[in-house]
N, C-alpha and C positions, 0 to 999 in steps of 0.2 A: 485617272483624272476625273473631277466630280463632276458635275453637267454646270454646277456653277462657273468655274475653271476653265471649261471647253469655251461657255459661251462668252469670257473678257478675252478668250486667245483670240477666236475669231473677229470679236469687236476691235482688239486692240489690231491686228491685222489688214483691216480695210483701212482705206487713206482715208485723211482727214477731211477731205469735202466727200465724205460717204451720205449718201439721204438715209433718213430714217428704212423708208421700203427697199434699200438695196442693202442694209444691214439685214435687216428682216429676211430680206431675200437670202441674203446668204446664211444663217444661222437656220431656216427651213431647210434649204440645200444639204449643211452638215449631217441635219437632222434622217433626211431622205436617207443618204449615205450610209449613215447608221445602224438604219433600222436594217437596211438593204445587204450590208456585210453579216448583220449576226443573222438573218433569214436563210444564208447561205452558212454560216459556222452549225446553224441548227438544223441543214437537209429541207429547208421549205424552198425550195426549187424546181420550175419544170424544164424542158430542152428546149430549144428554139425552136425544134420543130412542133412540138406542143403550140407552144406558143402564138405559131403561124396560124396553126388547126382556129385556136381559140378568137383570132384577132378575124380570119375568115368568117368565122361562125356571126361575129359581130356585125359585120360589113351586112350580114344578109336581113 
């Protein structure tokens, strides 16, 4: 599906009193999603327990 294509399914999708920022909202959303599945089809992943480590290290 082209990115053209993706973004009338999700347009065509939200109801018709949708606002302009809750379109938007959701077509970043998809986007997030996106990017977020092929990060994971390509190994760019760490474990949660990493994760913990790194979100700790921020806090300080």
């Amino acid at each position: 599906m082209t990115t053209k294509e993706r973004t009338k399914e999700i347009i065509d999708n939200q109801p018709d009193d949708a606002t302009y920022e809750e379109i938007v909202r959701e077509l970043a959303f998809s986007e997030m999603v996106e990017r977020g599945l092929k990060d994971v089809r390509e190994g760019r992943v760490i474990s949660n327990e990493e994760m913990g480590k790194r979100i700790r290290l921020w806090q300080k």
